[in-house]
Structure formats: C-alpha cells, structure tokens
N, C-alpha and C positions, 0 to 999 in steps of 0.2 A: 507581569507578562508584557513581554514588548507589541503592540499592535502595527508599526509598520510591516509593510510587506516587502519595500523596494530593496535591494541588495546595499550593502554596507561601500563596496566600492567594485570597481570589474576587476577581477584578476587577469590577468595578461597569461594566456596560452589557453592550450586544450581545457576541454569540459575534467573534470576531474569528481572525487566523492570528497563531497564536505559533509559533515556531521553540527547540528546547533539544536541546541536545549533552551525553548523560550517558558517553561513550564506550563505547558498544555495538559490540562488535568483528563480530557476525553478524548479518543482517537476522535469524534468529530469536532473538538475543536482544530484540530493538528491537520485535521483533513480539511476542513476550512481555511487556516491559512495556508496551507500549499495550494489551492483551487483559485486562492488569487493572488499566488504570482505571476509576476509577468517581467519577462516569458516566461512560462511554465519549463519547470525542467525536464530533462532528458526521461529519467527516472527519480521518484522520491520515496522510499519509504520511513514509515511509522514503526518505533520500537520502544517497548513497555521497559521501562527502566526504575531501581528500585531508591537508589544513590541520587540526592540528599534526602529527595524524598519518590514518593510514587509520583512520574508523570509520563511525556512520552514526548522523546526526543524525536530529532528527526534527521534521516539521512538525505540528499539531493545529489545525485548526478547534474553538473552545471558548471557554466565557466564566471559564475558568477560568487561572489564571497559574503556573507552572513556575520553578523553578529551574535553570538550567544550573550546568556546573561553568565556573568563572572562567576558566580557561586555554582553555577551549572555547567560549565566547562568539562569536566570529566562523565558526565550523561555526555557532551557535543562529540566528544573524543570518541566516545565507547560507539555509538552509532555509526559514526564512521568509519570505523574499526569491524564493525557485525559480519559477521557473514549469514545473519538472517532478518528480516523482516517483513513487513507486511506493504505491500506493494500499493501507492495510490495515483501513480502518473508511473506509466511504462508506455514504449512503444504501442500505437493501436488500442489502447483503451477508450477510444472515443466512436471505436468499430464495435464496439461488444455490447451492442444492443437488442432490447426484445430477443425472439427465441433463434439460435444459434444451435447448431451440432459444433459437436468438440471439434470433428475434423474444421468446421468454420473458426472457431475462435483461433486454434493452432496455426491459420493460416492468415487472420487479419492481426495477427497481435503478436509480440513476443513471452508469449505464455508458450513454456516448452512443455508441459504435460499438465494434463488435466486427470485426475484423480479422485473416487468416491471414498471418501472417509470410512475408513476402515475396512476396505474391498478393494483397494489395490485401483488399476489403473480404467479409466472408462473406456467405453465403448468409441471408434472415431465418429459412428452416425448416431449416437444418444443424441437426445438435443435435452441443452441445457437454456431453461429459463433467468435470463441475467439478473429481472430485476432493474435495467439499467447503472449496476451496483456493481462491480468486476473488483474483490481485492486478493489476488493472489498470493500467494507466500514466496518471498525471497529465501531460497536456500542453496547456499552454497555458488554463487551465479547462476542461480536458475528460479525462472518463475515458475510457480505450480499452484492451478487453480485448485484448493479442494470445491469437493460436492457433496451433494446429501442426495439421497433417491428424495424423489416426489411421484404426484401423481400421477399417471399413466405412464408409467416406467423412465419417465424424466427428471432430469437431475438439478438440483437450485444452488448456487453458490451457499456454502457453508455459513460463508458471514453475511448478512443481511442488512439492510443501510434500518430498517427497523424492526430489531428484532425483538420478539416477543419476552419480557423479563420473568426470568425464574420464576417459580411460585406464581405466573400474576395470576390463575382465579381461587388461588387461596384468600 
C-alpha cells in the first residue's frame, strides 16, 4: 500500500470523479487517508470491493489525479464507476456535530434525506446524536444518512466510528 497522500500530478480542468485502489484492508484505514489529504476533496467515498482481493477502494470528487497500484486498477475503475458508496468528505460534514435534528443536518450539509433503518423516513425535529461520526450512504447521487432509534426517542447514525463487535460478551 502506497502511503503518500499528495496527488500524482494536477489535472487541468473541472473537479471531476476519480476512482484509486491503494489496498486498504479497513474502512478506517481508507478513512484515514482521505482525512489527510490536502486539499481535502469535494466528496470522497469508500467502497467494499471483492476483485483481486477483499479491500476498499476509493472514490474522490477532485481536480486533482491519483495514482493506483497497477494490479488494482479495475477496483480504481469500478469505484469510479459506482453509483453507490459510503460517503466520508461531502459538503458540510464538518457542521454535523454533537446533537442535531434531521431538519438541522438537511440544512447544514448535503445530506438529502435522513432515514431510520427499517422504518422509512425520520422525523424533520427527531434529533439525532452524531457521535461526531456523519457516514452517509451514496446512492444513486444522493446522500442518505441511515439511523437507528436510541434512547429517548432519538436517533444515532447507523454506522459508528466504534462499534461494538459481534458476539463481544460471548
């Protein structure tokens, strides 16, 4: 795995979607290098890919151009190609702190709908506890936070920056 972070060389024109595959075996390694690039892009998402082997490519909205590693070029491809992922630099993710209502997130962020797992669409005054942790789902051009109920009828993103592993008091 490549550890630079700087861009390969600037491409000349608009921000566009690049796709690169450095073989990141954990979304928080992948989530790590994107948090130090600089500049941080437009949008970047994270996508679980199974070809050559399991790791997690990554997609960037950016006018800037990457290097993949050669044997992983068809993960760089397919990313760029997605029309889904999982979202860790988007518009206003650096607004979705501490406790927030949906109608708040909807309105400091480009997150188009916020949604509780298995229950369809939230409340717009629910207030959801971030966590400081915001990864939406990319689908279709559209961001969509899920949620989960918590306690006193508030809602916690789905995905957790630590979540609790299967089985662990077995």
């Amino acid at each position: 795995m490549t550890s630079s972070v700087a861009p390969a060389a600037p491409a000349a024109g608009a921000a566009r979607i690049v796709g690169l595959s450095l073989g990141h075996t954990t979304l928080a390694e992948a989530d790590h290098w994107i948090g130090a690039l600089t500049p941080a892009p437009v949008l970047a998402c994270t996508h679980l890919v199974a070809e050559p082997h399991p790791h997690v490519a990554i997609s960037l909205l950016t006018d800037a151009s990457f290097p993949s590693d050669p044997a992983l070029e068809p993960a760089a491809r397919a990313a760029a190609a997605g029309q889904s992922g999982r979202a860790v630099r988007f518009p206003g993710v650096e607004r979705l702190t501490g406790e927030l209502t949906v109608s708040e997130i909807l309105q400091r962020s480009s997150i188009s709908r916020v949604e509780v797992l298995g229950g369809g669409p939230a409340q717009p005054d629910t207030v959801v506890e971030t966590g400081d942790f915001v990864r939406p789902q990319f689908r279709a051009g559209e961001l969509v936070l899920v949620t989960t109920p918590a306690a006193g009828g508030r809602l916690i993103p789905f995905e957790r920056r630590d979540p609790t592993p299967c089985c662990a008091d077995h």
